[in-house]
C-alpha positions in Angstrom: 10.6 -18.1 -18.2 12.5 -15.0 -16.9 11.6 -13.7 -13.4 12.6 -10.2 -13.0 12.4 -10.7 -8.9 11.9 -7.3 -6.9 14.2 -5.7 -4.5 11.6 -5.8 -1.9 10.4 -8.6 0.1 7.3 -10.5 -0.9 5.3 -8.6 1.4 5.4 -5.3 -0.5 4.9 -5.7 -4.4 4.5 -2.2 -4.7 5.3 0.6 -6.5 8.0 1.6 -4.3 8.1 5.5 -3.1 11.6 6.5 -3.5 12.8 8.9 0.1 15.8 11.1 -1.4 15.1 12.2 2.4 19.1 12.3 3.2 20.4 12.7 -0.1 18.9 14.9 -2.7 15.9 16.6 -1.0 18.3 16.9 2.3 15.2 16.8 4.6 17.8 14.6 7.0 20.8 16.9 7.3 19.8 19.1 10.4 21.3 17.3 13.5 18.2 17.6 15.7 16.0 15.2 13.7 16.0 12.3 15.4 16.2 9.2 12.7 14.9 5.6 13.6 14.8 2.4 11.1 14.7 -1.1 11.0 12.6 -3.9 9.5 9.2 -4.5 10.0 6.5 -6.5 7.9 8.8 -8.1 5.7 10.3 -4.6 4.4 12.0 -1.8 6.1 10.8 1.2 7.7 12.4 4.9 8.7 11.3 7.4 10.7 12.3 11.1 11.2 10.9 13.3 13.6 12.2 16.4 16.2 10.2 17.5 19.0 10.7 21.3 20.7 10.3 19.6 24.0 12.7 17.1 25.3 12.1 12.9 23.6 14.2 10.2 24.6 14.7 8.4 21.5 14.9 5.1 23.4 11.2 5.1 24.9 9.9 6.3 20.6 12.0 3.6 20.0 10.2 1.2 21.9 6.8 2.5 21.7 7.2 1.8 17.6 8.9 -1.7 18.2 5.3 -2.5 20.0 2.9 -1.2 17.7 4.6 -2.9 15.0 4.6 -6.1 16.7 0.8 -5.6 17.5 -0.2 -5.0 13.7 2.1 -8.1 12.9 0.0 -10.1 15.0 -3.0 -8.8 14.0 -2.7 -8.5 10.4 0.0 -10.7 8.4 -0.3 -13.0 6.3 2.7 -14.3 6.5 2.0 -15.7 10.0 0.0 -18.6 11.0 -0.7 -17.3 14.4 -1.7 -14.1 13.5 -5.5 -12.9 13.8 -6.2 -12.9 9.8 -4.7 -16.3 9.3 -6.3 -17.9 12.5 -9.3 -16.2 10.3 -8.6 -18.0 7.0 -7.6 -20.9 8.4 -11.0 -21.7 10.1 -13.1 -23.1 7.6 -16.7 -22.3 8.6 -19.5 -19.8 7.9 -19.7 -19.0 11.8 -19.3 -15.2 13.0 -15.8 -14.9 14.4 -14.1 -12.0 16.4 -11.3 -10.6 14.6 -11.3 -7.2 16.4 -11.9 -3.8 15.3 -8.6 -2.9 13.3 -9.1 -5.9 10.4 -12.8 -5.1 10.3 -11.7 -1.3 9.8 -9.9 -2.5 6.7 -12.6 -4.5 5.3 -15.2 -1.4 5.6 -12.8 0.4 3.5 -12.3 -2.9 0.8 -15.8 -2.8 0.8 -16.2 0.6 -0.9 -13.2 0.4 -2.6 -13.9 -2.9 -4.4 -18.3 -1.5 -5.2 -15.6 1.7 -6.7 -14.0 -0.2 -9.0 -16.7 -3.2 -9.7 -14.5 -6.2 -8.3 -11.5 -5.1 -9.4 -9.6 -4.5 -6.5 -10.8 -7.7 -3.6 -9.0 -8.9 -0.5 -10.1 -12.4 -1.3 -7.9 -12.8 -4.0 -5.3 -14.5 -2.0 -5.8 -18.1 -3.5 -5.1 -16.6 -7.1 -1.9 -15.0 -5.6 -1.0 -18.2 -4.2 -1.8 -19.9 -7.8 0.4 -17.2 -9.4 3.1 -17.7 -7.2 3.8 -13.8 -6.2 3.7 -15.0 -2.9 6.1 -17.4 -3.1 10.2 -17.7 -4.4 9.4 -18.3 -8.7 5.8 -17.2 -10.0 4.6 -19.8 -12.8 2.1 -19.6 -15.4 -1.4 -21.4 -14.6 -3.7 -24.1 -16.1 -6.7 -22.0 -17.6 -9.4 -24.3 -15.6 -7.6 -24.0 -12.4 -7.7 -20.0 -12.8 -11.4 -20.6 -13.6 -11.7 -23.1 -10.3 -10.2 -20.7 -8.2 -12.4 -17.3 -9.1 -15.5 -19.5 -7.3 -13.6 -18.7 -4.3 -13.3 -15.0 -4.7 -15.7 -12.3 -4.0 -15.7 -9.7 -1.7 -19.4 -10.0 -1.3 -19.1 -13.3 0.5 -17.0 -11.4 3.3 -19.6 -10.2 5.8 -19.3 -7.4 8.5 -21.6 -8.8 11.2 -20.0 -5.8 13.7 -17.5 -3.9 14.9 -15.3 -6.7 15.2 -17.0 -9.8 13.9 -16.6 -11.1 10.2 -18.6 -14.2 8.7 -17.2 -15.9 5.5 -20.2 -16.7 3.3 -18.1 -19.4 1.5 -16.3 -21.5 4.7 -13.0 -21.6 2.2 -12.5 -17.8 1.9 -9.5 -16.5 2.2 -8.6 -13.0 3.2 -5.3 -11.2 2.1 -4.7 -7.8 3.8 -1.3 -7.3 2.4 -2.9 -4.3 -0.2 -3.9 -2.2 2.8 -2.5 -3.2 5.4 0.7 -0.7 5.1 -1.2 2.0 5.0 -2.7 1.1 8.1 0.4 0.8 9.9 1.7 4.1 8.9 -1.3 5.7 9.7 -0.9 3.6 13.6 3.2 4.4 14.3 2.0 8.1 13.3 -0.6 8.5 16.1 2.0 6.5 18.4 4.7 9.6 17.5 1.1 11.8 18.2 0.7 10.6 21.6 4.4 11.3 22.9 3.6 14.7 21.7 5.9 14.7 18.4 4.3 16.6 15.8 6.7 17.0 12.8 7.1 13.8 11.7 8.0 11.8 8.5 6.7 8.0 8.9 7.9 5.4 5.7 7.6 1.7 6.1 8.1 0.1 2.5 8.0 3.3 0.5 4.8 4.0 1.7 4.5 7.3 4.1 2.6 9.7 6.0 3.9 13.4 6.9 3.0 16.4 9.3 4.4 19.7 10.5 7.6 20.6 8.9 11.8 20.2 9.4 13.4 21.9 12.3 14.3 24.8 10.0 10.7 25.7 9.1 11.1 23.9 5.3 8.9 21.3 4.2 9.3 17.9 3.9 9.6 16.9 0.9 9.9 13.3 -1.0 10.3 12.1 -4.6 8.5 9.4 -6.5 11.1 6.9 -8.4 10.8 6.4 -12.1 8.1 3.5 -12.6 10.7 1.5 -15.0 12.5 -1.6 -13.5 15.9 -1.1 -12.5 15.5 2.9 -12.8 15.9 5.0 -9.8 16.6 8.5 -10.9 13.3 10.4 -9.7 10.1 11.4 -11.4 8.4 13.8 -9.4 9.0 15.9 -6.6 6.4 16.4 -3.7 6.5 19.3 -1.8 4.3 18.4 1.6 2.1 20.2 3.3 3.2 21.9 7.1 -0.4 22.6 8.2 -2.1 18.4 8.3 -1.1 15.2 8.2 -1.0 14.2 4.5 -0.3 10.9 2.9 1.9 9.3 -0.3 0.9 5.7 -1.4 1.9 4.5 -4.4 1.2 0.9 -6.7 3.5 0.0 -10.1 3.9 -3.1 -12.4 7.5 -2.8 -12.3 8.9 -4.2 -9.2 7.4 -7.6 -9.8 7.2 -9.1 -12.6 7.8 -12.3 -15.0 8.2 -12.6 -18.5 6.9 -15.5 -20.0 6.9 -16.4 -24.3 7.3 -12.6 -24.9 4.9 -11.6 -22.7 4.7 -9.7 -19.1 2.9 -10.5 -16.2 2.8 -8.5 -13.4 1.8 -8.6 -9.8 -1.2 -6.7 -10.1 -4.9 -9.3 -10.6 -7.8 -8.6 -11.6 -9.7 -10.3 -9.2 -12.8 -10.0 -12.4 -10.8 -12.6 -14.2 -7.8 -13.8 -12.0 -5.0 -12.6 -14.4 -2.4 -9.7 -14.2 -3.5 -6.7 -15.5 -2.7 -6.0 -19.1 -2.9 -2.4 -19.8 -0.2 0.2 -20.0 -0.8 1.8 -16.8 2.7 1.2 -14.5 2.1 3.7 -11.5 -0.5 5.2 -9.5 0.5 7.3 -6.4 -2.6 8.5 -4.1 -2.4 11.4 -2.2 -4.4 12.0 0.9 -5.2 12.4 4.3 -6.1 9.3 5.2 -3.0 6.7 4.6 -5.4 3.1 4.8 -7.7 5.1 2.3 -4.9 5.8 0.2 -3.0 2.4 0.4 -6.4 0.6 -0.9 -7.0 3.0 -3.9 -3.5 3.3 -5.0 -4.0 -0.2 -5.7 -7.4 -0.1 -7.3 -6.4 2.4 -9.5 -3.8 0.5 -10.6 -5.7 -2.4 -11.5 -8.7 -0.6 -13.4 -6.2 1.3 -15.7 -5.8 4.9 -17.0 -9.3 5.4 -18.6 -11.9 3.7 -15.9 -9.1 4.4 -13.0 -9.5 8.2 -13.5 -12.8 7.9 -13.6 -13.2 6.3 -10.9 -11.2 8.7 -9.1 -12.9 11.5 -10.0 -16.2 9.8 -9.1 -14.7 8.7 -5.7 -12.5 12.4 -5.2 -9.8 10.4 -5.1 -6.3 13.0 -5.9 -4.3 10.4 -7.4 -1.4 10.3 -10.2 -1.5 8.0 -13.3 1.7 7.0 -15.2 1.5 5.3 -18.3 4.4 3.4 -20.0 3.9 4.2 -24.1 7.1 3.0 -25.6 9.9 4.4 -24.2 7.6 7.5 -22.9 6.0 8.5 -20.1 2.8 9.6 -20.0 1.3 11.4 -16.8 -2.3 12.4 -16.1 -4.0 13.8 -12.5 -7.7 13.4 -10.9 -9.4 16.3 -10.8 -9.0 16.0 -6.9 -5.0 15.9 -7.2 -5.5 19.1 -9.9 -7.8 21.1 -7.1 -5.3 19.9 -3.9 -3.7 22.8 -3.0 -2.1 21.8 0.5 1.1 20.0 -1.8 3.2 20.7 -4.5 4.1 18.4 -7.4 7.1 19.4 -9.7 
């Protein structure tokens, strides 16, 4: 078996949103952006922003550090003492407080997984676990056990019982937020920026981002989307963002994790319908939208359905959202009729 292992930490598994932001694009060059990274969620995150009005870097600094450490807590898997783990780790069919944010995310699963009938499902995280995406080397899985497993997978045994209560249907469920969950935080660290009255902002953590207002010389931001082939990072597309809203760029692809297995290629992406890495030749979907936890979810969906029922159910759903298919040694690109009609961005 050859494991082509991505770049990124386990954490992220996602098509990863090239920033050319101080290179090509120059959206970094003018010395009164104020510039901020480190790492965060298993990945990395950056920040530019300027202000008109007089920041100290140190307190944005610090109000970030916090807000980061709050969604850790509340949301990562990858802690056994944070708020979704207590949650999966409590094996019973009792209503239990998990607070507003997680229950947020759910709401939004919800429509997303009735969208794309079961495709896309939080409660997949046993089969990720089976797969092993999650952990160092991913193996290939005893049929029955992949059978087993989809008993304990369904987002229709995950009950909203409030605001901030869930109830597991099935007391083994198992909840993994990791699809979503990005989005979330860029969307949160953007309204921190938004509340120390910084409104030109670019926020990235993992690739994934959220912009607003413009660069300190009245241009645009502007990012470009990487080449969905492993090992390529010359860019694909350019996107011009908008200086009037907020506006958000998520995007899912096959090839930043990956094993190859008796001549065949699996990729991170399930299908929580049948517990097995998707097998079309769709390789990249990028969501565009106001709305960066909407986005995050149906970059992913899309990306699991495939070209033909994933731009359906984008155009059902008004989803503006990018395909890229991999035919070959080609290409192939195709739009929503949402991303066609947006006319707040450019893409070149």
């Amino acid at each position: 078996m050859n494991f082509k292992k991505s770049t990124l930490p386990p954490s992220l598994w996602k098509g990863l949103i090239v920033l050319l932001i101080c290179s090509q694009l120059g959206a970094c060059s003018d010395s009164s952006i104020q510039k901020l990274e480190g790492a965060a969620q298993g990945t990395t995150y950056h920040i530019s922003y300027w202000s008109k009005t007089s920041i100290d870097n140190a307190t944005v600094a610090n109000a970030v550090k916090n807000e980061l450490d709050i969604i850790d807590k509340t949301l990562s898997n990858y802690r056994p003492d944070s708020v979704i783990e207590i949650f999966n780790s409590t094996e019973n069919t009792d209503s239990q407080d998990v607070g507003a944010e997680i229950v947020k995310l759910v709401r939004i699963a919800q429509t997303v997984s009735v969208a794309t009938q079961g495709c896309y499902d939080l409660t997949m995280k046993p089969l990720f676990d089976l797969w092993g995406f999650r952990g160092v080397a991913p193996a290939m899985p005893d049929e029955a056990v992949i059978h087993k497993l989809q008993s304990r997978i369904g987002m229709a045994k995950l009950n909203i019982i409030d605001d901030s209560h869930l109830r597991k249907q099935q007391a083994d469920l198992k909840v993994d937020l990791s699809s979503i969950a990005q989005g979330y935080s860029v969307g949160e660290i953007s309204h921190v920026l938004e509340q120390l009255g910084i409104t030109d902002y670019l926020v990235e953590i993992g690739g994934e981002l959220q912009t607003r207002g413009y660069k300190p010389d009245q241009q645009p931001w502007r990012i470009a989307l990487e080449r969905p082939l492993p090992g390529d990072m010359h860019m694909q597309k350019r996107i011009t963002m908008p200086k009037d809203t907020q506006m958000a760029v998520m995007t899912s692809g096959t090839y930043n994790h990956y094993f190859d297995f008796q001549g065949q290629r699996y990729s991170h992406i399930l299908d929580a319908r049948n517990g097995r890495p998707i097998a079309h030749d769709l390789v990249s979907v990028t969501v565009i939208h106001e709305d960066p936890t909407i986005a995050d979810a149906w970059d992913t969906a899309l990306l699991c359905l495939g070209q033909k029922d994933g731009l359906l159910a984008a155009n059902v759903a008004h989803i503006p959202a990018l395909f890229i298919q991999q035919q070959g040694a080609e290409l192939i690109e195709s739009k929503s009729d949402a991303l066609n009609t947006l006319d707040k961005i450019t893409i070149e």
